[in-house]
N, C-alpha and C positions, 0 to 999 in steps of 0.2 A: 504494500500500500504506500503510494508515494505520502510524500509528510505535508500537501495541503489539504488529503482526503483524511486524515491522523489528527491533524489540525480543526477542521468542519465536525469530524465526529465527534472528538472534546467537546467542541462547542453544543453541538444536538444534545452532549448528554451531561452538561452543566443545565440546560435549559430544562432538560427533565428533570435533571433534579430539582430546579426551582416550582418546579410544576408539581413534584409530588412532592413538595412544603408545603405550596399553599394546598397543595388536598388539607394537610394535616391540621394548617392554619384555621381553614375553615368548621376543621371536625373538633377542633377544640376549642371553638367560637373567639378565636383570638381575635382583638382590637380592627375594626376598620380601618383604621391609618396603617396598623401595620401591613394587612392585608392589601390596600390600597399601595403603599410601598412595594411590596414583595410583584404586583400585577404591573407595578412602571417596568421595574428592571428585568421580569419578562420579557414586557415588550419592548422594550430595548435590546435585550439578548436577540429577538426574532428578528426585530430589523437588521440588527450587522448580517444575522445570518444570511437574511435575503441579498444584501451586500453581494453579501461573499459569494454567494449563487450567481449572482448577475455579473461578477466578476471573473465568475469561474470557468461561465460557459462564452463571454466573448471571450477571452483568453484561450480556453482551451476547442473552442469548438469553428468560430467565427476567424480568428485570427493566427492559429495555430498553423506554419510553417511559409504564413504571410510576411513578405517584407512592407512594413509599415512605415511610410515616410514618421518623423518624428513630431511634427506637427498635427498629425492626425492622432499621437497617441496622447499629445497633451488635451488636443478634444476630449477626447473618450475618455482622459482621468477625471477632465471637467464634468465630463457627463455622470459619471460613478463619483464623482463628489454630490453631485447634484441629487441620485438619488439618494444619496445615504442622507440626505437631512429628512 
C-alpha cells in the first residue's frame, strides 16, 4: 500500500473513531456543547478528507504521466485551495 493510501486510511479511521464517541457521547446524555464540539471537528475531519479525495484523483487519475506546464498547476493548487474552504 503506497503511504498516501496508509495516510487516507488513518485518516477514515480517526474519523470513526470520533464517530463512535459521539455514539457514546450521546448514550451517556453528555452536555450539548460538548456534543456540539465533538460534531465541528467531525466535520472538519470529513472535509480534508474530501480534500484529499479530490486531490487524489486529479493527481492520480487526470494528471498522472501528464506533463503539466507549471502554470496550470498553480491553477489547480488554486482551485484545491479553493475547495478546501
Amino acid at each position: 500500500m503506497n503511504e498516501r493510501r496508509k495516510e487516507t486510511l488513518a485518516h477514515v479511521k480517526r474519523i470513526q473513531g470520533q464517530i463512535d464517541t459521539l455514539v457514546k457521547y450521546i448514550e451517556e446524555g453528555k452536555d450539548c456543547s460538548d456534543i456540539a464540539m465533538l460534531t465541528t471537528s467531525i466535520a472538519k475531519s470529513f472535509d480534508t478528507l474530501r480534500f484529499r479525495t479530490l486531490e487524489g484523483f486529479i493527481l492520480n487519475h487526470l494528471l498522472k504521466g501528464k506533463k503539466v506546464p507549471e502554470e496550470k498547476i498553480k491553477a489547480l493548487n488554486s482551485l484545491i485551495s479553493l475547495y478546501k474552504k
